[in-house]
Predicted model as a PDB file, atoms N, CA, C, CB and O in Angstrom, pLDDT in the B-factor column:
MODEL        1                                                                  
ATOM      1  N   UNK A   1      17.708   6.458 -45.376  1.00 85.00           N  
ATOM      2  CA  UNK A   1      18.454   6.870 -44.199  1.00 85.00           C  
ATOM      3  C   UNK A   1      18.144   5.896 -43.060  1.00 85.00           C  
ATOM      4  CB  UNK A   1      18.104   8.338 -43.797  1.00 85.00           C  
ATOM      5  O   UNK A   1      16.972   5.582 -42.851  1.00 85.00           O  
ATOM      6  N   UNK A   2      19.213   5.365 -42.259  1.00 95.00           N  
ATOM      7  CA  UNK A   2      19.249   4.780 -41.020  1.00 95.00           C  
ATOM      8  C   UNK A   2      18.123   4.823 -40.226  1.00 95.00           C  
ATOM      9  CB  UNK A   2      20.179   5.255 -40.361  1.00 95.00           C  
ATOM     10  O   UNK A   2      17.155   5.152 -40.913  1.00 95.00           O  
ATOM     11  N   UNK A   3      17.808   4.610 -38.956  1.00 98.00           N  
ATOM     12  CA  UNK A   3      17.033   5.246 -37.975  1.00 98.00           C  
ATOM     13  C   UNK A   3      17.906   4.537 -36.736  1.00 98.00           C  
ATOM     14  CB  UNK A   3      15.255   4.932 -38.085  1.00 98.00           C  
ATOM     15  O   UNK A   3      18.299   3.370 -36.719  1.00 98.00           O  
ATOM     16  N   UNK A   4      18.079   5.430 -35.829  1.00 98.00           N  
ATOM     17  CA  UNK A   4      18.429   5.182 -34.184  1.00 98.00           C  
ATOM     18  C   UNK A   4      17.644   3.829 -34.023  1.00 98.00           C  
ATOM     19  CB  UNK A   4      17.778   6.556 -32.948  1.00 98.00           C  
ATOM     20  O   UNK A   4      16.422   3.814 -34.172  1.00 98.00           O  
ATOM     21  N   UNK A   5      18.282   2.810 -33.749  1.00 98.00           N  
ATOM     22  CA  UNK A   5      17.600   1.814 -32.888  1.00 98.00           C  
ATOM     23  C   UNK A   5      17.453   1.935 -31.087  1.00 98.00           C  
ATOM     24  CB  UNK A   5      18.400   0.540 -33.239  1.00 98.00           C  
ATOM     25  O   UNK A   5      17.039   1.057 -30.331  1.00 98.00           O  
ATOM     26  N   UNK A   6      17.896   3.194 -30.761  1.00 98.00           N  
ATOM     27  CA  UNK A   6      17.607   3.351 -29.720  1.00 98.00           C  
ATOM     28  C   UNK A   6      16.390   4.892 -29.447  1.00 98.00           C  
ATOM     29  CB  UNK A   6      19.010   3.300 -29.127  1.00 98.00           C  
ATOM     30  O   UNK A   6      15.718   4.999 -28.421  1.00 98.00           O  
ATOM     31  N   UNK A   7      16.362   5.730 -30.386  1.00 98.00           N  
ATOM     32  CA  UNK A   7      15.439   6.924 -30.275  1.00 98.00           C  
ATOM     33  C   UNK A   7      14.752   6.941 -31.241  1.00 98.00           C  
ATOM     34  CB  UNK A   7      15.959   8.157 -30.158  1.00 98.00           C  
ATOM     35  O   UNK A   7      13.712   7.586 -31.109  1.00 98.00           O  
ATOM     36  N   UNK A   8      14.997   6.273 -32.602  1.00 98.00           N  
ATOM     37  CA  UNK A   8      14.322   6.358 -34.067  1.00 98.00           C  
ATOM     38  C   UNK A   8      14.486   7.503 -34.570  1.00 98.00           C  
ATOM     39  CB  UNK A   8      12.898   6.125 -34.169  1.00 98.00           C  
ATOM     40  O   UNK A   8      13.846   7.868 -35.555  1.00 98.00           O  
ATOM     41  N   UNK A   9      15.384   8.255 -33.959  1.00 98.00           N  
ATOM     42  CA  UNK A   9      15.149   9.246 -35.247  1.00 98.00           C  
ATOM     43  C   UNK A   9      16.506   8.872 -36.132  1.00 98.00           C  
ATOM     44  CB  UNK A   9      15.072  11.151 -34.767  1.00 98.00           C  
ATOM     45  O   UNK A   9      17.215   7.894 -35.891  1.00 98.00           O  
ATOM     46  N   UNK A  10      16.747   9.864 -37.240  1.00 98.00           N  
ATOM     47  CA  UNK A  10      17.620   9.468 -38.593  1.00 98.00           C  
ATOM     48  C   UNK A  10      18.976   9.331 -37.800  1.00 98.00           C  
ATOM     49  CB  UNK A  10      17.673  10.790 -40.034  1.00 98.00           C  
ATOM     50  O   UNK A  10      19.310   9.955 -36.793  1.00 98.00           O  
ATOM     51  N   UNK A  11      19.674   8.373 -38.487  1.00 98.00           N  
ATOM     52  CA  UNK A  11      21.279   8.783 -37.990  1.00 98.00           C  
ATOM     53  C   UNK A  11      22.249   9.574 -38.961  1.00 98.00           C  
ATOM     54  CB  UNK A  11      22.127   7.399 -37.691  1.00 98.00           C  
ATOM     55  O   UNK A  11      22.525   9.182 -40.095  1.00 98.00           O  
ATOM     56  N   UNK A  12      22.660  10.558 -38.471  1.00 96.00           N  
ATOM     57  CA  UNK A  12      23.547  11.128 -39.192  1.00 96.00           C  
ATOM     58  C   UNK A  12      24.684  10.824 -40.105  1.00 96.00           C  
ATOM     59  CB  UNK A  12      23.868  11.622 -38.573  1.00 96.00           C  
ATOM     60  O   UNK A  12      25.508   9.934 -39.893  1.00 96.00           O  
ATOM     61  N   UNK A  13      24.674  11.687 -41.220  1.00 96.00           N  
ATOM     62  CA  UNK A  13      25.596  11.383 -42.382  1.00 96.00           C  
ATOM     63  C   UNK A  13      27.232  11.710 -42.057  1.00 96.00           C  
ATOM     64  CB  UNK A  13      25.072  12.318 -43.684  1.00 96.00           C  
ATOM     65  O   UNK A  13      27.386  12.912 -42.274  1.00 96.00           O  
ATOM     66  N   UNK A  14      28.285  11.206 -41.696  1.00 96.00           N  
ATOM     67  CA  UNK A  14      29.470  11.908 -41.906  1.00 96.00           C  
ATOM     68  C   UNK A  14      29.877  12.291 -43.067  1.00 96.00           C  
ATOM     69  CB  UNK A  14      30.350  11.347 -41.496  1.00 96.00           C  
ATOM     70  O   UNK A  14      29.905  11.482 -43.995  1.00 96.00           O  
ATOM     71  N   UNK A  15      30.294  13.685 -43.243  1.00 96.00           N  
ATOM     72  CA  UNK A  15      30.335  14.126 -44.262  1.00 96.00           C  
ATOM     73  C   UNK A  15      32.263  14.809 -43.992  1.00 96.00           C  
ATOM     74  CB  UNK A  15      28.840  15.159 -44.508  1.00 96.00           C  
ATOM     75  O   UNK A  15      32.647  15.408 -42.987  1.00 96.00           O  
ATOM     76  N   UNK A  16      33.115  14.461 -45.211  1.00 97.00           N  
ATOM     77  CA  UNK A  16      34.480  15.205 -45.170  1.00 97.00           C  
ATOM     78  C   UNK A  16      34.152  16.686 -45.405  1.00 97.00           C  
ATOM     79  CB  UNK A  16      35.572  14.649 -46.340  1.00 97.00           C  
ATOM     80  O   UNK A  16      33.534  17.224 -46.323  1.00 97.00           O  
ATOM     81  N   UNK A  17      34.895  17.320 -44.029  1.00 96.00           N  
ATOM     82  CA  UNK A  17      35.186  18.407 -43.485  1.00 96.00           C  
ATOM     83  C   UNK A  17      35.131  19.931 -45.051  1.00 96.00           C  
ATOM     84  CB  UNK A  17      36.857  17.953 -42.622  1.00 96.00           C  
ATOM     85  O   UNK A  17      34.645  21.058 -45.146  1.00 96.00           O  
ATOM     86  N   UNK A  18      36.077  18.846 -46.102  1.00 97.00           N  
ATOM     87  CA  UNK A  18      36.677  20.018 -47.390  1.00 97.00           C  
ATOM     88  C   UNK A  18      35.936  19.301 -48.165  1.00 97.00           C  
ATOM     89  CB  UNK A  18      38.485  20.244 -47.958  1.00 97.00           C  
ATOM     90  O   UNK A  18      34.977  19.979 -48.535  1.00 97.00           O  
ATOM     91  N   UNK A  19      35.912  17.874 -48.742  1.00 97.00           N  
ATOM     92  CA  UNK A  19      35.229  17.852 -50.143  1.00 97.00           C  
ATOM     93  C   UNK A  19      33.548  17.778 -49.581  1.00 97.00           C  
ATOM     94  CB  UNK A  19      35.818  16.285 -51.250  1.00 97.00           C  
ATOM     95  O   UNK A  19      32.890  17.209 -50.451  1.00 97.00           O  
ATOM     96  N   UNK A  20      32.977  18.045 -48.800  1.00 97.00           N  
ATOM     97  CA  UNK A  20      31.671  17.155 -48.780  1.00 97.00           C  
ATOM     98  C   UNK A  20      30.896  15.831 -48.912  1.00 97.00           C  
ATOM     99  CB  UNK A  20      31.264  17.475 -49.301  1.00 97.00           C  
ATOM    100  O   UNK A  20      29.723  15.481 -48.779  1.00 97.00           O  
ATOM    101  N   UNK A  21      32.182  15.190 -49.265  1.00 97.00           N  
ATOM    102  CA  UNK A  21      31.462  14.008 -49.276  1.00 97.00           C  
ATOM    103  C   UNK A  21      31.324  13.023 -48.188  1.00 97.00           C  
ATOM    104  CB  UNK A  21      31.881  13.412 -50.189  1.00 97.00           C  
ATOM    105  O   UNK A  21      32.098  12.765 -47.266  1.00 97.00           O  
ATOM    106  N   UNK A  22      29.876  12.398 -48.572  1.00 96.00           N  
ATOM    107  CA  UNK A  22      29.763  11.113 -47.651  1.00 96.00           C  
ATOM    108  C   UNK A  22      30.415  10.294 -47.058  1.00 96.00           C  
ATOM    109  CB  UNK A  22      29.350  10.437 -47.992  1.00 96.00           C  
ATOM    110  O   UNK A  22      30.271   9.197 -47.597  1.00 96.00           O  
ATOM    111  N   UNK A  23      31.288  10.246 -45.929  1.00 96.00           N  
ATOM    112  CA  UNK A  23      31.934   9.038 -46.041  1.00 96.00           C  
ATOM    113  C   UNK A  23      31.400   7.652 -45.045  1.00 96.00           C  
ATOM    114  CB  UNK A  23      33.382   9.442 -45.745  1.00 96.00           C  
ATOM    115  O   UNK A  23      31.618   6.471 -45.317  1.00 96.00           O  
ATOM    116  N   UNK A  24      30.822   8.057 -44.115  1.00 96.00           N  
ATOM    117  CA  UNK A  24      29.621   7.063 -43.313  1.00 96.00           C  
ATOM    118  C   UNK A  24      28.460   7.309 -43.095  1.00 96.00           C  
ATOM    119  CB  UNK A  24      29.808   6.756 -42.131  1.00 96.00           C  
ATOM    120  O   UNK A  24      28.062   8.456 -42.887  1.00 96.00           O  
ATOM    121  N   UNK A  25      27.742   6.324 -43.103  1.00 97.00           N  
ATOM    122  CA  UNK A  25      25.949   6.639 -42.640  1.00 97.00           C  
ATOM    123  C   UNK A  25      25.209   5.826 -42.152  1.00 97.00           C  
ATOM    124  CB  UNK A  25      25.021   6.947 -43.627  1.00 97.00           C  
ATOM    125  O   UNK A  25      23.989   5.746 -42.295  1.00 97.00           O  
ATOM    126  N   UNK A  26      26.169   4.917 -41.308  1.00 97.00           N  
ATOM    127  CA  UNK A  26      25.594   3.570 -40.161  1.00 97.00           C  
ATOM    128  C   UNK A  26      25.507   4.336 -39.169  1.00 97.00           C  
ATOM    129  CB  UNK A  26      26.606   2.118 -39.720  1.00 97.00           C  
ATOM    130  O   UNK A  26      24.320   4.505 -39.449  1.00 97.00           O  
ATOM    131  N   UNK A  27      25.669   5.099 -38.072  1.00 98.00           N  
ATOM    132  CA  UNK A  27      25.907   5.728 -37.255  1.00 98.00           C  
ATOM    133  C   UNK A  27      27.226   4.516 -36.051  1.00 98.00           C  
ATOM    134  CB  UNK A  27      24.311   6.279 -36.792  1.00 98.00           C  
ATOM    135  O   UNK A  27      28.328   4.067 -36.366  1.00 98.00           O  
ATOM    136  N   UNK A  28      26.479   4.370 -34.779  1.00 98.00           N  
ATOM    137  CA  UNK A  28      27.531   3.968 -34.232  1.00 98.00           C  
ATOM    138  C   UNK A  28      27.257   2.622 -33.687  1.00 98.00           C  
ATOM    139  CB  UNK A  28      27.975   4.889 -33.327  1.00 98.00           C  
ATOM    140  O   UNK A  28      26.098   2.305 -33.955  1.00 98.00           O  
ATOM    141  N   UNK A  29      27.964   1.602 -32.942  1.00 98.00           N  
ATOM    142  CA  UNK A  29      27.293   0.401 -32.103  1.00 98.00           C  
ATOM    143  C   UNK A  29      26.660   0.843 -31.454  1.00 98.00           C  
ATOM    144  CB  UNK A  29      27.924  -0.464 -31.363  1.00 98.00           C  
ATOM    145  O   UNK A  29      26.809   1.972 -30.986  1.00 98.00           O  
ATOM    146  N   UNK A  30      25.576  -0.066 -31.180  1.00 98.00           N  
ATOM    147  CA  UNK A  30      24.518   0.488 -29.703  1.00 98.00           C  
ATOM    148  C   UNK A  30      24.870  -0.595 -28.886  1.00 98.00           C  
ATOM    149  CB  UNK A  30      22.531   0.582 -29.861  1.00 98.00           C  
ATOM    150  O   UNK A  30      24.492  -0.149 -27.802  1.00 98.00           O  
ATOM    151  N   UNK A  31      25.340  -1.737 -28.637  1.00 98.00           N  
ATOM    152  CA  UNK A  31      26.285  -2.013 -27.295  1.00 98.00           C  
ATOM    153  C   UNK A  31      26.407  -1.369 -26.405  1.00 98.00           C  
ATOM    154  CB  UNK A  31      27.403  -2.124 -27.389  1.00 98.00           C  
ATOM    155  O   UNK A  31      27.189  -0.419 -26.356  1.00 98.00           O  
ATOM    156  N   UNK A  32      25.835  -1.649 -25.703  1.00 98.00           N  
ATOM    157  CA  UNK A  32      25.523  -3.108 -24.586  1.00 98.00           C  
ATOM    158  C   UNK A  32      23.973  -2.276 -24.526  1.00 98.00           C  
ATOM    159  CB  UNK A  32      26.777  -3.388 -22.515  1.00 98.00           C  
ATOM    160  O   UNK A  32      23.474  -2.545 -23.433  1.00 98.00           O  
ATOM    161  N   UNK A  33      23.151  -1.461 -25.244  1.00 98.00           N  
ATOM    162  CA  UNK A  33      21.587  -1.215 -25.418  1.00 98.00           C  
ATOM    163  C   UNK A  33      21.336  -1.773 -25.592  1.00 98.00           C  
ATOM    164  CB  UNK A  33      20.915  -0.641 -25.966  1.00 98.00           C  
ATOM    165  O   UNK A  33      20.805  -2.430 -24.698  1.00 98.00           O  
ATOM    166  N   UNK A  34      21.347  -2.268 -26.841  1.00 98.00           N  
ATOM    167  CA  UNK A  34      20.720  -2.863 -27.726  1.00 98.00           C  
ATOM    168  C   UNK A  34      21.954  -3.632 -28.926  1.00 98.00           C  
ATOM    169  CB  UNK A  34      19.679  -1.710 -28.289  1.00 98.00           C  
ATOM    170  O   UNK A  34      23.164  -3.537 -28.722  1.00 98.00           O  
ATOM    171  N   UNK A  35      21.507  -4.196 -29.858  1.00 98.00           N  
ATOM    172  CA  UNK A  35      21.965  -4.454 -30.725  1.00 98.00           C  
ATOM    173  C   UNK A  35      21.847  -4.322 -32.218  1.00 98.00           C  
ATOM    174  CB  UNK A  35      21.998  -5.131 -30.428  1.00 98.00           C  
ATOM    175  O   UNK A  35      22.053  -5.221 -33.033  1.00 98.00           O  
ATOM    176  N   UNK A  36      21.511  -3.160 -32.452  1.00 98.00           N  
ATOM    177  CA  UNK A  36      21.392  -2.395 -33.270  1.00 98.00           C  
ATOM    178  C   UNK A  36      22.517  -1.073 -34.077  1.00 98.00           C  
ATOM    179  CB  UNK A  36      20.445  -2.084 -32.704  1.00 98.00           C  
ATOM    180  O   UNK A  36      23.688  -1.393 -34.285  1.00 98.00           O  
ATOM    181  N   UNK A  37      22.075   0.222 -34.435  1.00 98.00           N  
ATOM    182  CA  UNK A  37      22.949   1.002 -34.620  1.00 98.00           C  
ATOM    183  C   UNK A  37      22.524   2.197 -34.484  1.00 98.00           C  
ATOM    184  CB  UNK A  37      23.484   0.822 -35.601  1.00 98.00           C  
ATOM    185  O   UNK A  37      21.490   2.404 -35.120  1.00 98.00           O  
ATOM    186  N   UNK A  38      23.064   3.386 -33.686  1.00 98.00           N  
ATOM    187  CA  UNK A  38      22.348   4.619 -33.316  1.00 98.00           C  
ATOM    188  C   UNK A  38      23.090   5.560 -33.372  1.00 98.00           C  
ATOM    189  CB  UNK A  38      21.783   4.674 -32.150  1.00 98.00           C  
ATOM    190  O   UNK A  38      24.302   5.454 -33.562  1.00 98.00           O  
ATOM    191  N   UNK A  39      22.323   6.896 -33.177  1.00 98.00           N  
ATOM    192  CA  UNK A  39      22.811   8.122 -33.650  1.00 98.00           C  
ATOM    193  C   UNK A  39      23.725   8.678 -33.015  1.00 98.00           C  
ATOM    194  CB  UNK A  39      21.988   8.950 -33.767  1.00 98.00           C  
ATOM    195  O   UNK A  39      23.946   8.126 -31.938  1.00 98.00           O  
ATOM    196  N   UNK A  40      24.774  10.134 -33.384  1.00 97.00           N  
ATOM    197  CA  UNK A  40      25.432  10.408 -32.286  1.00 97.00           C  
ATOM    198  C   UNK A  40      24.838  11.101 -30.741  1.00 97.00           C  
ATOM    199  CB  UNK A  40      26.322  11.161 -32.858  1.00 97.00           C  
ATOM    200  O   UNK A  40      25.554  11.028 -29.742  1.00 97.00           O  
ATOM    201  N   UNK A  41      24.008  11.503 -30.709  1.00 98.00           N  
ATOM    202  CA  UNK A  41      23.376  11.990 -29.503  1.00 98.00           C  
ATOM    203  C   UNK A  41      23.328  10.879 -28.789  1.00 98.00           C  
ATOM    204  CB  UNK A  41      22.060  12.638 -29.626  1.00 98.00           C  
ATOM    205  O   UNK A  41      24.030  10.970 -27.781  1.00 98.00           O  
ATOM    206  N   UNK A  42      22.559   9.453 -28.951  1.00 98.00           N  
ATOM    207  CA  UNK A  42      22.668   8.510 -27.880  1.00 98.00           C  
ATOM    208  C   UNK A  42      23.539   7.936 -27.506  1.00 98.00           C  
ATOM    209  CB  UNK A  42      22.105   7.764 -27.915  1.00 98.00           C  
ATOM    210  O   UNK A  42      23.738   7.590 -26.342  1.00 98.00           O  
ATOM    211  N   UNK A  43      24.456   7.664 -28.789  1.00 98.00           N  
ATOM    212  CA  UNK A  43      25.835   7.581 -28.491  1.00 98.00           C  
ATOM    213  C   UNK A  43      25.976   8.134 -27.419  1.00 98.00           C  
ATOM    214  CB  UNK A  43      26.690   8.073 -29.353  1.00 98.00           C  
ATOM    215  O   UNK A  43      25.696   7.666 -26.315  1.00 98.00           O  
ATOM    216  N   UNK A  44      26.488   9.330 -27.701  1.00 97.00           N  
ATOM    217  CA  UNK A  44      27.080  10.201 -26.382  1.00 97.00           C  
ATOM    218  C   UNK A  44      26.371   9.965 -25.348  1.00 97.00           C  
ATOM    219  CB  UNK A  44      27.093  11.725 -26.471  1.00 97.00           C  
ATOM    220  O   UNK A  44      26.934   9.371 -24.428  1.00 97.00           O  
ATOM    221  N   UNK A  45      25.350  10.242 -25.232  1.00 96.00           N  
ATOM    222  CA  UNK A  45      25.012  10.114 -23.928  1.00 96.00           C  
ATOM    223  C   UNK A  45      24.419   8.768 -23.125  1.00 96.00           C  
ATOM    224  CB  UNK A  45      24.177  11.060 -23.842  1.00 96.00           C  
ATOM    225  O   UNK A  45      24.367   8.663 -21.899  1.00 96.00           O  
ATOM    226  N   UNK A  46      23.931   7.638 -24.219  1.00 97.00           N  
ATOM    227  CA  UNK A  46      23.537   6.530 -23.304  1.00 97.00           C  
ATOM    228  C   UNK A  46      24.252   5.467 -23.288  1.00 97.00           C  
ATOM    229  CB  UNK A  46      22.370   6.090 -23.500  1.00 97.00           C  
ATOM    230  O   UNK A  46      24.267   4.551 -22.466  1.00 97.00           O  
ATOM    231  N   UNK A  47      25.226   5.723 -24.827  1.00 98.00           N  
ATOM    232  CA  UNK A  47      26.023   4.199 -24.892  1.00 98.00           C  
ATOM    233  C   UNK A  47      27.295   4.202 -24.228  1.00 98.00           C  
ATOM    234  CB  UNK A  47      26.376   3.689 -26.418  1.00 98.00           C  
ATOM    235  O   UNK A  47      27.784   3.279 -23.576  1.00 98.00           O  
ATOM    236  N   UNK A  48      27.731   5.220 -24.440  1.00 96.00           N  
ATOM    237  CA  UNK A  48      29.248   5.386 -23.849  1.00 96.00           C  
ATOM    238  C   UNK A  48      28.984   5.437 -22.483  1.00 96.00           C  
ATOM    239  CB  UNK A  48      30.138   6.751 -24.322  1.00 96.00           C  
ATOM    240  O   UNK A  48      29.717   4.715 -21.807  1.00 96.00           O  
ATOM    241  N   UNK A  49      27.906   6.269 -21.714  1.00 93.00           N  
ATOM    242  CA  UNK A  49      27.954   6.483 -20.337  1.00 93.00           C  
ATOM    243  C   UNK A  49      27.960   4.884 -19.872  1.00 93.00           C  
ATOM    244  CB  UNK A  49      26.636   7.477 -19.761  1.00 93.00           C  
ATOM    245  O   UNK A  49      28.943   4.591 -19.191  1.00 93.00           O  
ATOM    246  N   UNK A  50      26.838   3.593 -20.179  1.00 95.00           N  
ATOM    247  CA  UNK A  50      26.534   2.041 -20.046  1.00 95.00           C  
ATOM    248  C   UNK A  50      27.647   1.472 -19.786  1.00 95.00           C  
ATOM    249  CB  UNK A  50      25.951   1.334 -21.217  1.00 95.00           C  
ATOM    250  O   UNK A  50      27.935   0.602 -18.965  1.00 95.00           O  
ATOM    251  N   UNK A  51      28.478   2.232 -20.826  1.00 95.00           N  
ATOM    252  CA  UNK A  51      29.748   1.115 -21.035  1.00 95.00           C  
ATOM    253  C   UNK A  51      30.749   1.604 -19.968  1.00 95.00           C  
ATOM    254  CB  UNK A  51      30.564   1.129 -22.745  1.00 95.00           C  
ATOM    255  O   UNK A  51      31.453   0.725 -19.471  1.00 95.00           O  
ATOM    256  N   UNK A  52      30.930   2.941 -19.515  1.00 92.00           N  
ATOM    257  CA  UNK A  52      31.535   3.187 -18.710  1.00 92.00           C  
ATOM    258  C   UNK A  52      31.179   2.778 -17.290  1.00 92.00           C  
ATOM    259  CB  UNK A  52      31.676   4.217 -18.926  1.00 92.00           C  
ATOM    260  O   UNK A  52      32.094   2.423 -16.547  1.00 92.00           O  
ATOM    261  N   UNK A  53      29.802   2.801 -16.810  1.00 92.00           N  
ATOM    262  CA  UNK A  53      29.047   2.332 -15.971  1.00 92.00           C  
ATOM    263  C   UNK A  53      29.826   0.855 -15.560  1.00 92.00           C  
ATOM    264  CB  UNK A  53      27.588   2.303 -16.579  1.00 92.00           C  
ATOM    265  O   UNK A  53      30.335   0.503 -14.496  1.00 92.00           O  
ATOM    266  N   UNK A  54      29.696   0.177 -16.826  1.00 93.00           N  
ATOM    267  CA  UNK A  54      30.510  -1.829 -16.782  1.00 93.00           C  
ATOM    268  C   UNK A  54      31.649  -1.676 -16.074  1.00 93.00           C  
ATOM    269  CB  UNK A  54      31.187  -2.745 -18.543  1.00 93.00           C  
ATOM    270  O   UNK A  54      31.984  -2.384 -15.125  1.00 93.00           O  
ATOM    271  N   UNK A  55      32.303  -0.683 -16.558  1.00 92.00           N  
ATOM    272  CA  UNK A  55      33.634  -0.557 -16.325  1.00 92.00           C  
ATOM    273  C   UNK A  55      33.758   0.257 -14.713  1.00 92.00           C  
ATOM    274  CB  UNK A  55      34.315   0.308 -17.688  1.00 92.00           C  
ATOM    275  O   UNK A  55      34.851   0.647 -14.302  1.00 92.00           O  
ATOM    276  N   UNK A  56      32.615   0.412 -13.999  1.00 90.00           N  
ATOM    277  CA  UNK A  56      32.755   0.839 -12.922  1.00 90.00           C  
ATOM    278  C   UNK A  56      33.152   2.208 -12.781  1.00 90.00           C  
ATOM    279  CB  UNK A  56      33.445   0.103 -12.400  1.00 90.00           C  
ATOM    280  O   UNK A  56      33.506   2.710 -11.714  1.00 90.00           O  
ATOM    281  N   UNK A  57      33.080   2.848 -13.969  1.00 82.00           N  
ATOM    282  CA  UNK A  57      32.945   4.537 -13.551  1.00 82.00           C  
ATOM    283  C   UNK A  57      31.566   5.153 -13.741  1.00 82.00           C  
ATOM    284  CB  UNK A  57      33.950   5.514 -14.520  1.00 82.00           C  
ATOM    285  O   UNK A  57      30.882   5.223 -14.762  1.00 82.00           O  
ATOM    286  N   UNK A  58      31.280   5.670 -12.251  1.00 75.00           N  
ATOM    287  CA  UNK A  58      29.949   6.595 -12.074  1.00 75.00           C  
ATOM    288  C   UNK A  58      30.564   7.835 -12.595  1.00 75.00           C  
ATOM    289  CB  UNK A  58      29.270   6.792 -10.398  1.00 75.00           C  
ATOM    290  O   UNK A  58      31.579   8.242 -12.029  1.00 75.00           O  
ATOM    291  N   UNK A  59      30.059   8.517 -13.649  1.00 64.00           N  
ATOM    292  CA  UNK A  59      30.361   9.950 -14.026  1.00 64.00           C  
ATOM    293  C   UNK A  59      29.662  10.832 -12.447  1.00 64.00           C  
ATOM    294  CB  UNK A  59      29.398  10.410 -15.831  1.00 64.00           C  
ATOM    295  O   UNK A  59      30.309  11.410 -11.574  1.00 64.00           O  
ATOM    296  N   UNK A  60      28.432  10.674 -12.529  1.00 64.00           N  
ATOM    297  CA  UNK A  60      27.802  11.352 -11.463  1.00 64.00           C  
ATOM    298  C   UNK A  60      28.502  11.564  -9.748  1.00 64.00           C  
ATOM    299  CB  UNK A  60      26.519  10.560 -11.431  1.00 64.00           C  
ATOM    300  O   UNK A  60      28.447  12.483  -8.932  1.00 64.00           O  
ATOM    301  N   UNK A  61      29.028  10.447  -9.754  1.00 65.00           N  
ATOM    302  CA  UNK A  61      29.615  10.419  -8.202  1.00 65.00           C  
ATOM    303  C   UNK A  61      30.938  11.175  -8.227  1.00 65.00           C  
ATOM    304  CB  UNK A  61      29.917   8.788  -7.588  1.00 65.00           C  
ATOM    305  O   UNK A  61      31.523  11.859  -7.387  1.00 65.00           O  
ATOM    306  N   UNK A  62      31.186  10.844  -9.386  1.00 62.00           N  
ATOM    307  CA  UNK A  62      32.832  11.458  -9.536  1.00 62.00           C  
ATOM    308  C   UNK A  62      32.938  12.888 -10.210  1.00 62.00           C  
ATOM    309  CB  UNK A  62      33.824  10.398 -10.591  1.00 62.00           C  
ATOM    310  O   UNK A  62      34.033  13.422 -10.031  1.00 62.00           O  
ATOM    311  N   UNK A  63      32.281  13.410 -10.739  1.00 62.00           N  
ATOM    312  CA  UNK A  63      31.785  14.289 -11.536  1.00 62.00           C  
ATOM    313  C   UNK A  63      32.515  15.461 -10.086  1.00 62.00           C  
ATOM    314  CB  UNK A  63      29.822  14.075 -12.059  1.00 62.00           C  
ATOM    315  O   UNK A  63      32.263  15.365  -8.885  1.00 62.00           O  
ATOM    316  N   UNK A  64      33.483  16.534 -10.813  1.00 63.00           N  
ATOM    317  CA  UNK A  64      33.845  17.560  -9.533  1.00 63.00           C  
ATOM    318  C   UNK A  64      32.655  18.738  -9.442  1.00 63.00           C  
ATOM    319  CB  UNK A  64      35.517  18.412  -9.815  1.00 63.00           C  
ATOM    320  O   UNK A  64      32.109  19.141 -10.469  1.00 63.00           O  
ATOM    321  N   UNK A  65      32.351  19.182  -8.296  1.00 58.00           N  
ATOM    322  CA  UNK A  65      31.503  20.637  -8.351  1.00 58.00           C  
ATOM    323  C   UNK A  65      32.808  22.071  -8.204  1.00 58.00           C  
ATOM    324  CB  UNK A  65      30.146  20.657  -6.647  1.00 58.00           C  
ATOM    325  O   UNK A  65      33.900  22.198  -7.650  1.00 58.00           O  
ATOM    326  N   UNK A  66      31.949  22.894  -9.011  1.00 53.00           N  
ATOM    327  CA  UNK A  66      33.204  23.766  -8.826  1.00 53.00           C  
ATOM    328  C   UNK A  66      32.665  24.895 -10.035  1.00 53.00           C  
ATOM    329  CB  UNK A  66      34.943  22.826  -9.166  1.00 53.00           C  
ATOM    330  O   UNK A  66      33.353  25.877 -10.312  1.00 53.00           O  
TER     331      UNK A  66                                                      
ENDMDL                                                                          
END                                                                             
């Protein structure tokens, strides 16, 4: 099994929804982290936020209260 190049822990298996089977188990780019491959949790939360960051969107500033 994989490991997060950004947290080390395992990266998750995609598995089809009806038959069960395997169909990926690289997890995702870690761009612009690192250059490696990581799980979906950092995904979500450190790679995509980075990249959005480049692109000049603050989630936080823009983020509505309510």
């Amino acid at each position: 099994m994989m490991k997060c190049s950004i947290c080390e822990d395992n990266i998750e298996e995609q598995e089809h929804p009806i038959t069960g089977e395997i169909f990926w188990n690289k997890g995702h780019n870690a761009e612009p982290i690192n250059d490696g491959r990581c799980c979906d949790v950092c995904n979500d939360t450190i790679v995509i936020v980075k990249r959005m960051e480049i692109m000049g969107i603050d989630f936080i500033k823009n983020r509505k209260k309510g």
